[in-house]
N, C-alpha and C positions, 0 to 999 in steps of 0.2 A: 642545770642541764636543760630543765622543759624552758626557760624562758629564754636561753640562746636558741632551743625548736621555735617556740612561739615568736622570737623575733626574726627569724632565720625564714619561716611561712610569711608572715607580713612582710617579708622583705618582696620576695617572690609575688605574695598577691599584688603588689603596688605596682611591679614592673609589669605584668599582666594589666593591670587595668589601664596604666599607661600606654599600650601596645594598644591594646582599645580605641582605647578614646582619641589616639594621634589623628587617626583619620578621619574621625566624626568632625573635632576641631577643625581640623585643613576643610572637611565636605563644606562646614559652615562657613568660613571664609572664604568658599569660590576656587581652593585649593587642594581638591580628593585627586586621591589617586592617579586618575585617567588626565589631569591636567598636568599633575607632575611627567608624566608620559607624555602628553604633548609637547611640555618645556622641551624637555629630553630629546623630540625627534627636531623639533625648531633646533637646537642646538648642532645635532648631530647634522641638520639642512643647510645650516653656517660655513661648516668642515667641508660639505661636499661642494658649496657654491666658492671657500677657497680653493679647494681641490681643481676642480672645471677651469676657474681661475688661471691659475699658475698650466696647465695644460692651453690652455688658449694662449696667453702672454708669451709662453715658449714657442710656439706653434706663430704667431704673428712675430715678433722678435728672430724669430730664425728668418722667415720672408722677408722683412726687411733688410737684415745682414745680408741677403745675400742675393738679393733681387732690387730692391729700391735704390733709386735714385735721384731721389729727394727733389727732381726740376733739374737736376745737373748738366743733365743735355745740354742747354739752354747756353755753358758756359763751352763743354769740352766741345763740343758736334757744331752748335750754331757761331758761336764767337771764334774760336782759335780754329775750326773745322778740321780736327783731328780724324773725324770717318773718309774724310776726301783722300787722306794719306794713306789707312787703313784699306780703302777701296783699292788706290790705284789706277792711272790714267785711263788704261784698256776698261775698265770697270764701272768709267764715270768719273773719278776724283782725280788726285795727279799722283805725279810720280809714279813709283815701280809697285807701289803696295805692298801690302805688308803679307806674305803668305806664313801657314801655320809656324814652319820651320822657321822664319825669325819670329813670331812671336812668341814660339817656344824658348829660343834664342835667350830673349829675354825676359823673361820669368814668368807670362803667363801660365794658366794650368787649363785644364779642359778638366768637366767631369765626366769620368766613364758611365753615369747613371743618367746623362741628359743626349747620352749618343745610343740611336737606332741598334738591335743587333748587327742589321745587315753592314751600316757603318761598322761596327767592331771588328767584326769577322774581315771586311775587307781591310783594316788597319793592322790586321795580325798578322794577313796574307801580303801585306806591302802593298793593294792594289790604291792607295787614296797618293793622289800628287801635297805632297805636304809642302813643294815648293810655287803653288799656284795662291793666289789671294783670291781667287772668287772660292776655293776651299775653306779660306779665315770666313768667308761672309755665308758659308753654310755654318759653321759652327757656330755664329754668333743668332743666325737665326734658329738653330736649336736652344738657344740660350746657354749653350754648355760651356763660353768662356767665362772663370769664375772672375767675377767682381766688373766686368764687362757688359753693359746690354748696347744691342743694336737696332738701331730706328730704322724701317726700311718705310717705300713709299710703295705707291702701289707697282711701281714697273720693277721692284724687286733691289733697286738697289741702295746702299744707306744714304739718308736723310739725316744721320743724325748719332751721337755715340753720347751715354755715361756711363758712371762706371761707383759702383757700390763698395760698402764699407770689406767686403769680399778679397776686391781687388788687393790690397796693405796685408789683411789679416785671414787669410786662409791658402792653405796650398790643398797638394793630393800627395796620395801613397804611393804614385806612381807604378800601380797593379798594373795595367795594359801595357805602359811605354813612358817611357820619361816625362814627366809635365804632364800626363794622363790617368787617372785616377779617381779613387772614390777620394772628396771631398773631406777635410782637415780645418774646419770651423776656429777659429780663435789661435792658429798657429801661424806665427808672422813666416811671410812668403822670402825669406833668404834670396830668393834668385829673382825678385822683380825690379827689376833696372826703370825706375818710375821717371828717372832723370832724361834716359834713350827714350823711354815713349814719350814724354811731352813732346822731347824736340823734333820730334817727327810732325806735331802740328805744324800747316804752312801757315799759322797767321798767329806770333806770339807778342805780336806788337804789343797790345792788350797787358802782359804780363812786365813787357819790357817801360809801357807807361806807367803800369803800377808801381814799379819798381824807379820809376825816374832813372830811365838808362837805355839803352841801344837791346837789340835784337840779339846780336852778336855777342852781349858779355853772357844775357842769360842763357843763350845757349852755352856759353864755357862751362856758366855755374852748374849746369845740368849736367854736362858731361862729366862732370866731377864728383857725382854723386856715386858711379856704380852701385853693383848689384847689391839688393838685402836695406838703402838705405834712402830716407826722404828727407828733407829740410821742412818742418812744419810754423819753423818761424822765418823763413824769410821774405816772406808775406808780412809779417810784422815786421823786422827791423831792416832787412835788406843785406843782411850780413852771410855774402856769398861763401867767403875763406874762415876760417881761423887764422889771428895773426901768422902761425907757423906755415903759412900756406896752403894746410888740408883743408878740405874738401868741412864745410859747416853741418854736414847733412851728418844725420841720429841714426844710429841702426832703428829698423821698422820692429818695435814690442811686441812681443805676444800678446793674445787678447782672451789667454785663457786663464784659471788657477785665481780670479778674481775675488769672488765671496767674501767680505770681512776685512778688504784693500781697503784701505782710505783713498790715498791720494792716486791717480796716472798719469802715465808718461814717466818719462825720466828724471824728468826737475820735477814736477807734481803741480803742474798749473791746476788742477784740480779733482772731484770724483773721475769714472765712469762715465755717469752719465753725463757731465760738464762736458768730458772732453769731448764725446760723442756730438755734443750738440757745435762745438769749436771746429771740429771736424765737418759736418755735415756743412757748414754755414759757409766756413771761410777758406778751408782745405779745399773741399768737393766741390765748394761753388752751388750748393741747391738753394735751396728757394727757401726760406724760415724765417723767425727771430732768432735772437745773439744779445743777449747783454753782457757785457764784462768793461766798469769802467774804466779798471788798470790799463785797459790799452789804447785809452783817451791819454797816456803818459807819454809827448813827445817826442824826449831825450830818449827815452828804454823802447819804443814803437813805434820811428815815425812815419814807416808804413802806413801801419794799423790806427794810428790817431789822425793821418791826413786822408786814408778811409772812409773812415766812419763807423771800423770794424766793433766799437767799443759797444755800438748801439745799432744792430742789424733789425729792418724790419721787411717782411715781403707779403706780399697779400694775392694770393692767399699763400699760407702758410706752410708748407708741404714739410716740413720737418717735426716741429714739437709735439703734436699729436703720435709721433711712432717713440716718442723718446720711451716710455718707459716699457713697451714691450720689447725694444732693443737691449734695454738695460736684464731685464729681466734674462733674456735671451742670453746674454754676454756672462752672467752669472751665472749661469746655471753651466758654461762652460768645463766642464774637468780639468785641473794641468792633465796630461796624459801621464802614463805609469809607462818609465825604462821598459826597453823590451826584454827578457830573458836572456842574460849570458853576456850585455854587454857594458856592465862592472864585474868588481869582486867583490861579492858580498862578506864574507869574512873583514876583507879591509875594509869595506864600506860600514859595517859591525864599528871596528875599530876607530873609524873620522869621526861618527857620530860623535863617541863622550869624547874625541878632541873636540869638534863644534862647537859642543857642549860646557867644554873646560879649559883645557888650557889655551885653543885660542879664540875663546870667548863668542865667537861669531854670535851665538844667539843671544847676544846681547841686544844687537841690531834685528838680529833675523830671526824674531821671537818664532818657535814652533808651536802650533802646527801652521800660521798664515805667513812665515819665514818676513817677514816684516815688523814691523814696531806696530803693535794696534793704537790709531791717531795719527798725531803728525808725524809722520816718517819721512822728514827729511833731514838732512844735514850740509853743510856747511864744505865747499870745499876741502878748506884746512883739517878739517874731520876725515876726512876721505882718502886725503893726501895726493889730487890732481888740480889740473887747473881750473880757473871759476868760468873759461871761459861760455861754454853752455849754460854755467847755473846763472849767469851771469844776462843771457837771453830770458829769465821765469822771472816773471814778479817776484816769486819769495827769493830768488839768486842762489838757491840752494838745490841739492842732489837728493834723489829717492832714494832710500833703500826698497834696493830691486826685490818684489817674490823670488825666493829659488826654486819653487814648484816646477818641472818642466825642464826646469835649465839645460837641461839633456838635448831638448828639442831645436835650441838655438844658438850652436857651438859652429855651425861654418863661418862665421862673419865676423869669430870674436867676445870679447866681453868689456861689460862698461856700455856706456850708452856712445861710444863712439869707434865700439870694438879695439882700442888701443890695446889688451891683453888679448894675446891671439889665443892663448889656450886658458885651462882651468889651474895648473898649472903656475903658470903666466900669475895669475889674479892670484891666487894664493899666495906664493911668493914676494908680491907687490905688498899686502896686509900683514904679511912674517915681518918683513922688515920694518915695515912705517910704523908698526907696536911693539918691535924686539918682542914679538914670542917665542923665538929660538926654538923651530921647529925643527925638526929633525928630515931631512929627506925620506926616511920612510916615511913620517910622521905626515906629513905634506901628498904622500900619492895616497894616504888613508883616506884625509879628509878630501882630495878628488875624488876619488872612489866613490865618497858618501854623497858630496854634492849630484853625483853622476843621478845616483839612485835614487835619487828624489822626486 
């Protein structure tokens, strides 16, 4: 018994002298106390300088989305002179002009947070003429059409229009009045008829030489687009129709629910930020670099390879330097969450462990980023539609879409060409192509759940 004591004290004395002597050791090596406290605040100075960081990148990333335009002027305002049409002959430009009423028309938005009080109050009281265009060219000098900016000169009237990544990928809540609103960052604009506004440029020769073809088809091709949808490749291959005679053009993607995405777009030409920079370059027409040498590929591009789109350079460079606070920006976007009351949650309860189970959905649409993490594409015959879009993407293949959201993007359809008008619709399409032998309840469950997502 005394020498388990006697060993049990020298256990104790040792760990005591250890406790001693640790810091005499560290003082001796240049490493006491007060410097393991400096590491510590260095460390902690790391955190705050990522911290600042990510608040600046969001903060510059949001300005770009919804302000910059990359030198695009340069193509919409000075080449095709789209502000001449937007002005209005009375105004300085030609024709009747574009007053707010048709621009609301077709799918622009205003934001309620870049308009005057006294403007609001008199838009509540009915007193603003919504059918006059020099009204559109007050607004645009508030800057409050989203995705729109306007060059003015100094006698007040436009010089000149582009238009930001805003324009495709945000609407409003439409708080004040239809198409007026607090601003909806990352949520594709359903009602912008991108197809009517071009063709309101009077000078599209430009697009119609790119295109190796007349004035007159490209405006057919545009009118064939309506509302909610764009064609981003046919600038690249020229492929106005689908063989079945619709209309080639993509519903416009949401640009939210992103984090943890691999691939965008539809077919998945590439990240985020690729596409952004494809967009900024060759879409918008700004001013940048662009490499991609898949669209030096003739037969698949011969737009884009008789171009030069494959190797884009401009000097100066008014794009690459905003790439990654854009990027940054577009991530940090939320899907938005359902609004209350408009699923059932109980059946939506119940679609989940079908999702889940019997009809496999999270197979493809791993939870929580409802995608494949990696390459998350597939294969026409996979999907069970035709190749003809995946057939325009380098890889010729289909994304598995995010369903974060999906809630948000239900006027125009589902699929990248809206062929399934409802949710509904798309379920039923996948019942069948896998014989899950769902069951009609079973089927408005798993609506229900997609709803709530």
């Amino acid at each position: 018994m005394k020498t388990r004591l006697c060993l049990s004290l020298l256990f104790v004395s040792l760990l005591l002298s250890m406790a001693i002597e640790a810091p005499r050791k560290m003082a001796a090596q240049g490493k006491g106390t007060n410097e393991t406290v400096k590491e510590d605040r260095h460390d902690a100075g790391f955190d705050e300088q990522i911290r600042d960081n990510a608040e600046a990148m969001v903060e510059q990333g949001q300005s770009i989305f919804r302000f910059d335009t990359f030198g695009d002027e340069a193509f919409w305002g000075d080449t095709l002179n789209l502000h001449q049409a937007i002005e209005g002959a009375k105004l300085g430009g030609v024709g009747p002009g574009v007053s707010p009423a048709t621009a609301l028309a077709v799918g622009l938005k205003v934001d309620v947070n870049a308009l005057p009080a006294s403007l609001i109050a008199a838009l509540k009281e009915g007193n603003v003429n919504l059918n006059d265009p020099s009204t559109t060219l007050a607004l645009l000098k508030l800057n409050s059409v989203l995705g729109v900016t306007g060059f003015f000169n100094s006698q007040g009237t436009l010089q000149s229009i582009g238009i930001q990544c805003a324009f495709c990928h945000s609407t409003v809540d439409n708080s004040l009045a239809p198409g007026i609103g607090h601003r909806l960052d990352g949520w594709a604009n359903q009602d912008l008829n991108v197809g009517a506004i071009v063709s309101l440029a009077p000078n599209l020769q430009p697009v119609a030489s790119l295109l190796s073809t007349d004035v007159a088809t490209v405006r057919r091709v545009l009118a064939a687009w309506g509302p909610g949808k764009f064609d981003a490749e046919l600038l690249m291959d020229g492929k106005g129709f689908r063989p079945d005679g619709k209309t080639a053009a993509t519903l416009i993607p949401p640009a939210f629910g992103l984090p943890g995405v691999n691939l965008h777009t539809w077919t998945g030409w590439g990240s985020v930020t690729y596409w952004n920079a494809f967009v900024g370059n060759l879409e918008m027409h700004g001013k940048g670099t662009f490499f991609d040498p898949r669209l030096n590929d003739a037969t698949q591009f011969p737009v884009a390879a008789a171009a030069g789109f494959g190797n884009v350079r401009n000097a100066p460079d008014l794009i690459t330097a905003k790439l990654g606070a854009l990027h940054f920006y577009q991530l940090a976007i939320p899907a938005p969450k359902p609004p209350q009351g408009t699923f059932d949650e109980d059946a939506a309860a119940r679609g989940k462990e079908i999702f889940e189970g019997q009809a496999k959905c999270s197979t493809c649409h791993v939870p929580p980023l409802f995608t494949e993490p990696g390459w998350n594409l597939h294969t026409p015959e996979e999907i069970g539609i035709d190749n003809f879009q995946a057939n325009r993407a380098p890889d010729k293949r289909y994304r598995t879409a995010p369903l974060k959201g999906i809630w948000t993007h239900t006027k125009r359809g589902f699929f990248h060409d809206g062929r399934f008008a409802t949710l509904d619709d798309l379920v039923r399409h996948y019942d069948n192509l896998f014989g899950l032998g769902l069951s009609d309840q079973q089927v408005h469950d798993l609506v229900e759940y997609l709803k709530s997502l």
